[in-house]
N, CA, C and O atoms as CSV, one atom per row, in Angstrom:
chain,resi,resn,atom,element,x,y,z
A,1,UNK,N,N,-17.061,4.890,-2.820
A,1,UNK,CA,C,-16.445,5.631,-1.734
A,1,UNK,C,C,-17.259,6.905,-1.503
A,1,UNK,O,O,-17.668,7.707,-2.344
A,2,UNK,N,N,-17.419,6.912,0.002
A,2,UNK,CA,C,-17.949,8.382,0.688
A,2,UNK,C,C,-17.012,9.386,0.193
A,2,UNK,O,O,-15.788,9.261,0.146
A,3,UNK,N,N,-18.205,11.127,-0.437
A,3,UNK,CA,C,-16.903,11.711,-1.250
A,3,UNK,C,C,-17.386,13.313,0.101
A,3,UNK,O,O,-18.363,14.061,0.060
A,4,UNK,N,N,-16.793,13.296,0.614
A,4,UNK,CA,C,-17.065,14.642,1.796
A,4,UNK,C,C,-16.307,16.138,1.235
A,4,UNK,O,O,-15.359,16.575,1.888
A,5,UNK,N,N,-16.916,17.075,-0.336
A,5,UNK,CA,C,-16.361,18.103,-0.589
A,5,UNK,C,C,-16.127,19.597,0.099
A,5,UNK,O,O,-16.706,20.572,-0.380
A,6,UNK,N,N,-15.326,19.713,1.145
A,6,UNK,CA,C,-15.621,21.213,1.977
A,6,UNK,C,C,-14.595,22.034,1.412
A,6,UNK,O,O,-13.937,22.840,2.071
A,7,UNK,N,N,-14.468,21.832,0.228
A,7,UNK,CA,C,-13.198,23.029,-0.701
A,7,UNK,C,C,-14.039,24.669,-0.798
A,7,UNK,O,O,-13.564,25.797,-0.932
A,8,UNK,N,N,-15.619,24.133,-0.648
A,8,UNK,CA,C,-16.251,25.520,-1.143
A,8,UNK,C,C,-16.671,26.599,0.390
A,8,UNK,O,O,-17.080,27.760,0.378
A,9,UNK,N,N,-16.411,25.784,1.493
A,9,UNK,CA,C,-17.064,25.916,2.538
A,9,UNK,C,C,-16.870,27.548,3.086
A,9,UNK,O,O,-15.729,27.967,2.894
A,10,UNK,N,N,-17.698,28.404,3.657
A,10,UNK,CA,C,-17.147,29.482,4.151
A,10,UNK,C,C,-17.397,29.516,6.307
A,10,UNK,O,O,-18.468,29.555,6.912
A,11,UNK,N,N,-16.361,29.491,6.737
A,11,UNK,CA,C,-16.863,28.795,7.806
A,11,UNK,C,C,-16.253,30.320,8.670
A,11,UNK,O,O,-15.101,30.751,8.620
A,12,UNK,N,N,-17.425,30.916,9.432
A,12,UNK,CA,C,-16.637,32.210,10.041
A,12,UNK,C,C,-16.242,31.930,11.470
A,12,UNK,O,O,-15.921,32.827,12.250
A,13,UNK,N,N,-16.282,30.523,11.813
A,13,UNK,CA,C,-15.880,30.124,12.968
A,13,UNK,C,C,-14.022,30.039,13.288
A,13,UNK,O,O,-13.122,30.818,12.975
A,14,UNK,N,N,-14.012,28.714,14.045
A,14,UNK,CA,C,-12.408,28.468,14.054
A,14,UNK,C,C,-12.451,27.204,12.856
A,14,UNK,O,O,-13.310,26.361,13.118
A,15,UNK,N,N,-11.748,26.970,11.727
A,15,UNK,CA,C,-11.275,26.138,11.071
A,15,UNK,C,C,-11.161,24.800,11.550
A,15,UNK,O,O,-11.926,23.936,11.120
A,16,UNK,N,N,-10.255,24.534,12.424
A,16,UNK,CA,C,-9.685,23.458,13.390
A,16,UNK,C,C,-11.329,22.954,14.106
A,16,UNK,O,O,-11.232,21.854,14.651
A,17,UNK,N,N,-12.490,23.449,14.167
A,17,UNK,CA,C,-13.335,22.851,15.305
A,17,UNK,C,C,-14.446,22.628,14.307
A,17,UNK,O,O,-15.276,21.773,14.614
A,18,UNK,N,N,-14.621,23.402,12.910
A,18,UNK,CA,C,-15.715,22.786,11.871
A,18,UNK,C,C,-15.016,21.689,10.934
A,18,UNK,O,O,-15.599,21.018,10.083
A,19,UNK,N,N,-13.716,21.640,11.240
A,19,UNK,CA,C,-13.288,20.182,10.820
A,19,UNK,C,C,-12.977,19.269,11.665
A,19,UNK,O,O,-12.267,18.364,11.226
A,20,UNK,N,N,-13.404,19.209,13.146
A,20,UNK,CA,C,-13.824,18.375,14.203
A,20,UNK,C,C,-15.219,17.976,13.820
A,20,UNK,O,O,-15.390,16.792,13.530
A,21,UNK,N,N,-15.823,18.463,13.795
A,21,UNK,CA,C,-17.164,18.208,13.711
A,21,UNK,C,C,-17.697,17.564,12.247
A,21,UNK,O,O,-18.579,16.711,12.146
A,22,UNK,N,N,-17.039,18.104,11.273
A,22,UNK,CA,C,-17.330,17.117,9.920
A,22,UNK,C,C,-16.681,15.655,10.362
A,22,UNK,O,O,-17.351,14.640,10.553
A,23,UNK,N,N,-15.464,15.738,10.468
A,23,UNK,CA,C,-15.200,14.335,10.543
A,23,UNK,C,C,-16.037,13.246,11.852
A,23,UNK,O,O,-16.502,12.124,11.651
A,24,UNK,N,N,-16.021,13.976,13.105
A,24,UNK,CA,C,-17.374,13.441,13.334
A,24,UNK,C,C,-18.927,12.839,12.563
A,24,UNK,O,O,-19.635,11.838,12.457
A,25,UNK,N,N,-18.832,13.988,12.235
A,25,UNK,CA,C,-20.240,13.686,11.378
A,25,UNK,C,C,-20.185,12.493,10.313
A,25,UNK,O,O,-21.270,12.008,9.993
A,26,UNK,N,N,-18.779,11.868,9.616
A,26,UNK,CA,C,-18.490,11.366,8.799
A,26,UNK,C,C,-18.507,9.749,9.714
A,26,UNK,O,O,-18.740,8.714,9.090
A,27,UNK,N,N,-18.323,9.736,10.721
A,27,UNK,CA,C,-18.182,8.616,11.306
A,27,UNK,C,C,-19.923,7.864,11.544
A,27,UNK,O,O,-20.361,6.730,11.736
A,28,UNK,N,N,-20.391,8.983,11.425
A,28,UNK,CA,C,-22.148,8.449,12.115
A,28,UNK,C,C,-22.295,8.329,10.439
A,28,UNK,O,O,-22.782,7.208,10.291
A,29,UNK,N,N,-22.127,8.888,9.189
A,29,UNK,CA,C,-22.351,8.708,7.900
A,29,UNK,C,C,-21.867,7.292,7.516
A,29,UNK,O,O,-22.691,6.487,7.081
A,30,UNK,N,N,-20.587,6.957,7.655
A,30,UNK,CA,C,-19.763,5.301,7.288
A,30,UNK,C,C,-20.353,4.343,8.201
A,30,UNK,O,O,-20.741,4.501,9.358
A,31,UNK,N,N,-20.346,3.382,7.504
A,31,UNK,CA,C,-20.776,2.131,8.260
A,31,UNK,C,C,-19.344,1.701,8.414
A,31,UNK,O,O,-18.450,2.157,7.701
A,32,UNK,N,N,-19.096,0.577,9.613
A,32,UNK,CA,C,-17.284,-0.183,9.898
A,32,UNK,C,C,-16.834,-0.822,8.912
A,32,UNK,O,O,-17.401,-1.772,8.373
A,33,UNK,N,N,-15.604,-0.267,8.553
A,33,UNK,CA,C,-14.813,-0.806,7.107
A,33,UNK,C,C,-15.139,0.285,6.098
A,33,UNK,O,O,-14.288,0.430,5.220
A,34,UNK,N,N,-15.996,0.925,6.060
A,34,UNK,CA,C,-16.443,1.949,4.797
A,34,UNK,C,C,-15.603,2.920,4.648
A,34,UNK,O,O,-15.348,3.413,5.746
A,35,UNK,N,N,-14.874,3.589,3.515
A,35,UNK,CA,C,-13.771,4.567,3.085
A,35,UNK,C,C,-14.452,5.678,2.543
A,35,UNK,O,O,-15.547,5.599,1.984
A,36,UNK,N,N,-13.815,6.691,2.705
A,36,UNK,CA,C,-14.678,8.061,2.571
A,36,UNK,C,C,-13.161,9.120,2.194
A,36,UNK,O,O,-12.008,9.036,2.616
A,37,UNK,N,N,-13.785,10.037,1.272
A,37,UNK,CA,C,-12.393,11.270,0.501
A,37,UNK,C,C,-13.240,12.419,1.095
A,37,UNK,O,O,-14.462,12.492,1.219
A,38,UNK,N,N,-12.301,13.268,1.418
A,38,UNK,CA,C,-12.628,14.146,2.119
A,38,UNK,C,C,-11.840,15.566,1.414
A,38,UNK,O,O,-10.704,15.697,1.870
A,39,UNK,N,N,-12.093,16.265,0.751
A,39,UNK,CA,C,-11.946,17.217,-0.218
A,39,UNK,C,C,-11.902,18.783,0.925
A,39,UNK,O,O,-12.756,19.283,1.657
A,40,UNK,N,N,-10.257,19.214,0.549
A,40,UNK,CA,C,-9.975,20.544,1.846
A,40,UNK,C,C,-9.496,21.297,0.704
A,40,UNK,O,O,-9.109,20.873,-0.385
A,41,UNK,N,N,-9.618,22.865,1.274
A,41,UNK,CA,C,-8.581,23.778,0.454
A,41,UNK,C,C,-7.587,24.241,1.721
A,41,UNK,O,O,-8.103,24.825,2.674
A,42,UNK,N,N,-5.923,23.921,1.706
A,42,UNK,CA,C,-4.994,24.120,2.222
A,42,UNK,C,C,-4.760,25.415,3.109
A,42,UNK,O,O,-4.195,25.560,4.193
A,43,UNK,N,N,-5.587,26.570,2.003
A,43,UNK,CA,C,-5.641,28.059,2.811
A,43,UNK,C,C,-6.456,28.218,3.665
A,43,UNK,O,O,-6.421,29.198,4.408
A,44,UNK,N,N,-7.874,26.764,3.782
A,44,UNK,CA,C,-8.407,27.207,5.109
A,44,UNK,C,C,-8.184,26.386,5.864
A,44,UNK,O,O,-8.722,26.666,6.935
A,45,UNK,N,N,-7.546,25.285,5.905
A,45,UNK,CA,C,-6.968,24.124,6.808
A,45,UNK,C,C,-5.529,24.286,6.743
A,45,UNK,O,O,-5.260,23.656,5.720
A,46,UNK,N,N,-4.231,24.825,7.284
A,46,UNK,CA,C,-3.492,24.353,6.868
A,46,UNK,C,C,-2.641,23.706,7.916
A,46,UNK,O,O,-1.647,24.051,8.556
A,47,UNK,N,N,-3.276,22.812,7.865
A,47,UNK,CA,C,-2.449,21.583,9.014
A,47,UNK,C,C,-1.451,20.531,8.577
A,47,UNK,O,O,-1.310,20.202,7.399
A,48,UNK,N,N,-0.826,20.067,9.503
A,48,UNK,CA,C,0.101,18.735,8.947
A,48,UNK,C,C,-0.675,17.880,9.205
A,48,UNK,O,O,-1.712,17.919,9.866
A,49,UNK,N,N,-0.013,16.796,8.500
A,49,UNK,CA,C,-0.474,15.292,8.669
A,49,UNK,C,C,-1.317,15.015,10.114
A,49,UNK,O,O,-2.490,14.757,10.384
A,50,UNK,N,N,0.238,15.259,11.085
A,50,UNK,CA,C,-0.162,14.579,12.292
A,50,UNK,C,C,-1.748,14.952,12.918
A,50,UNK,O,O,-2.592,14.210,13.420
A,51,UNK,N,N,-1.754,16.426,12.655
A,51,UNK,CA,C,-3.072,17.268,13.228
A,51,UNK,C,C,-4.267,16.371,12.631
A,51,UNK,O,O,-5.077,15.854,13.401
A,52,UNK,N,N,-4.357,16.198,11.207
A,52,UNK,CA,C,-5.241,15.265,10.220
A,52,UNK,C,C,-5.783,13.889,10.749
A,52,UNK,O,O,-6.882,13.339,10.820
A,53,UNK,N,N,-4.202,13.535,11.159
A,53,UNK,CA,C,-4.437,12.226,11.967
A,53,UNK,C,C,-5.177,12.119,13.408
A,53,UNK,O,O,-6.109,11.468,13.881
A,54,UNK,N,N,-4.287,13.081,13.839
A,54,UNK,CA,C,-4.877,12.952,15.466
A,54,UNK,C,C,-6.603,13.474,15.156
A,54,UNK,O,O,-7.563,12.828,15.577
A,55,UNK,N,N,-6.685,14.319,14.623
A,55,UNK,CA,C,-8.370,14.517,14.421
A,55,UNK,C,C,-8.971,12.929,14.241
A,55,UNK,O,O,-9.886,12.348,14.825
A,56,UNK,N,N,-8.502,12.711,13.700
A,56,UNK,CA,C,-9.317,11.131,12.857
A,56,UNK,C,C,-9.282,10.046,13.920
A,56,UNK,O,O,-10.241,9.278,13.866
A,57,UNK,N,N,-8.337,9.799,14.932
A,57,UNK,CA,C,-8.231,9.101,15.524
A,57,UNK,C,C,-9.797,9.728,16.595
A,57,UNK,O,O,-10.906,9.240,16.809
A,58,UNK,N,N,-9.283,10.678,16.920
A,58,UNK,CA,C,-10.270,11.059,18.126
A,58,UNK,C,C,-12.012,10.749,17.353
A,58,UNK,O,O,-12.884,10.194,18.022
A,59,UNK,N,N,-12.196,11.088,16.290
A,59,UNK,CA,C,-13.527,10.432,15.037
A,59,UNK,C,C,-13.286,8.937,14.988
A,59,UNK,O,O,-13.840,8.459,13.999
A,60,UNK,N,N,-12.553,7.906,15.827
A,60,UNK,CA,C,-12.856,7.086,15.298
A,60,UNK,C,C,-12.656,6.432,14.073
A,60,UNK,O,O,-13.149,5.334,13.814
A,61,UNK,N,N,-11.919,7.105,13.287
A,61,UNK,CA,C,-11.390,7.386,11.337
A,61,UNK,C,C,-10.000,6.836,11.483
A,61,UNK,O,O,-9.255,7.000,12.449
A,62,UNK,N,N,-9.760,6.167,10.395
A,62,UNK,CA,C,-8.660,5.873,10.351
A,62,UNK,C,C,-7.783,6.709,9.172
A,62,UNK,O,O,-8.298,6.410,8.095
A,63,UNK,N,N,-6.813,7.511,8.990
A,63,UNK,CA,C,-6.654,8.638,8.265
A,63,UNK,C,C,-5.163,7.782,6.826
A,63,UNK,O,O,-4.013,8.186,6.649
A,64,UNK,N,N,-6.027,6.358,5.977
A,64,UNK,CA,C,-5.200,6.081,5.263
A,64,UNK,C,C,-4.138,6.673,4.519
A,64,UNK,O,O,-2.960,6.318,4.536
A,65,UNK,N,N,-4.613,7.541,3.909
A,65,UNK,CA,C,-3.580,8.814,3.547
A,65,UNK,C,C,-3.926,9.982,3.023
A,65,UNK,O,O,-5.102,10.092,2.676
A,66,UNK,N,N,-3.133,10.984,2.857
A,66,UNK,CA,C,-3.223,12.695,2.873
A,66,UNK,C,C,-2.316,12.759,1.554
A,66,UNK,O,O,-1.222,12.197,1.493
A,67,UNK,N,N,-2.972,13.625,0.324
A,67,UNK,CA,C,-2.241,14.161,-0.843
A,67,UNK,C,C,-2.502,15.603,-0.649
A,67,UNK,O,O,-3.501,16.204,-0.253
A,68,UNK,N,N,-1.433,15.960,-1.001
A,68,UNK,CA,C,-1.722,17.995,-0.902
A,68,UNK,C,C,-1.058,17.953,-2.316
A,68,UNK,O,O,-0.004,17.325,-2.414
A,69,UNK,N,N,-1.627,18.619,-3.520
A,69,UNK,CA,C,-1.568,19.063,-4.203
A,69,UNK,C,C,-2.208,20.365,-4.769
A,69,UNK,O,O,-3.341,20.552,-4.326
A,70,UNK,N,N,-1.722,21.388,-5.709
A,70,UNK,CA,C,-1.984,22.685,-5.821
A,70,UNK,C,C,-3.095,23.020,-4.821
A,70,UNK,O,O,-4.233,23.046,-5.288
A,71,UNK,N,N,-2.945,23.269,-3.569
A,71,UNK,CA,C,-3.698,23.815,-2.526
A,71,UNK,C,C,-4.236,23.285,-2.233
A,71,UNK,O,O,-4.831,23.570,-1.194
A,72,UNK,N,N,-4.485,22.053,-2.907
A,72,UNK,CA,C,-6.019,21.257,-2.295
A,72,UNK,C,C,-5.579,19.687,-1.289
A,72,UNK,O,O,-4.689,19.083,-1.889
A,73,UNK,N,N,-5.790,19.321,-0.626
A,73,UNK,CA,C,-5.685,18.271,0.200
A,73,UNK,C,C,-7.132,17.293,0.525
A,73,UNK,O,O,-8.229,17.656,0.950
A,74,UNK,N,N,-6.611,15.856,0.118
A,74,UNK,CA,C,-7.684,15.089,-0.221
A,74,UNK,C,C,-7.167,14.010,1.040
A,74,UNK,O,O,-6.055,13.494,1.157
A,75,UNK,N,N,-8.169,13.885,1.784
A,75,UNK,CA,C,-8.069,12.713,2.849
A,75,UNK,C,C,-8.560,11.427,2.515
A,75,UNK,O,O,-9.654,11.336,1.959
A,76,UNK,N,N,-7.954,10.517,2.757
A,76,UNK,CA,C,-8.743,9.586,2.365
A,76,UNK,C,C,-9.068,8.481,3.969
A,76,UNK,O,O,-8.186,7.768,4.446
A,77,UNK,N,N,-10.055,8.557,4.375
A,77,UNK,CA,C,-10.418,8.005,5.900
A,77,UNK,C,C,-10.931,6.583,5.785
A,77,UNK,O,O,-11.348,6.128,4.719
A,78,UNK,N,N,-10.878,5.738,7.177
A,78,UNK,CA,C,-12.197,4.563,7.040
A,78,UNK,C,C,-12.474,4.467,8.121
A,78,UNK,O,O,-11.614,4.521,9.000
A,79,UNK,N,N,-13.637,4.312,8.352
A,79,UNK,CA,C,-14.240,3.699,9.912
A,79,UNK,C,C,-13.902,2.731,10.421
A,79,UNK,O,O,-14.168,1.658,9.880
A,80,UNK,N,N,-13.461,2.759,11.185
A,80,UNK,CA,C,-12.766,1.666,12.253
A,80,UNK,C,C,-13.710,0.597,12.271
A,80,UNK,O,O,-14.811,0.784,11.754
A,81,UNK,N,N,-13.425,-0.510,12.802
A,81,UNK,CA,C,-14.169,-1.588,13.127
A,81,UNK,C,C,-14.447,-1.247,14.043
A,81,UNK,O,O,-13.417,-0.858,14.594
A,82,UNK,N,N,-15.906,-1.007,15.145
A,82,UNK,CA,C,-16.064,-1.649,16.801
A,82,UNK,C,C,-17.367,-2.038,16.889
A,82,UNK,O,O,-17.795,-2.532,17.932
């Protein structure tokens, strides 16, 4: 599995649009069917599910599931078939 760690990231932009663009980037990285973990810290993302999802959909990602534990939130995605 694709392991995508941005727990360390310092991003002085908007949050919400450098995690548009990774998960983009993650879609041109997976080949169709390929699963990929995607490693967040909660204090600089702190979105719900749905936001997670709807990102992933618009990437093309399919957003299998979301664990939030002690601050950290681990995605686990796959590339769609097309």
């Amino acid at each position: 599995m694709f392991v995508e760690d941005q727990r360390n990231i310092s991003c002085g932009g908007d949050p919400f649009n450098y995690l548009k663009s990774v998960l983009k980037g993650l879609y041109f990285d997976l080949s169709a069917g390929q699963d990929a973990k995607v490693l967040l810290l909660s204090e600089k993302f702190p979105y719900k599910r749905d936001i997670f999802d709807n990102l992933s959909k618009i990437s093309h990602l399919k957003l299998i599931e979301m664990k939030v534990e002690n601050g950290e939130i681990e995605l686990h995605l796959r590339r769609e078939n097309q």
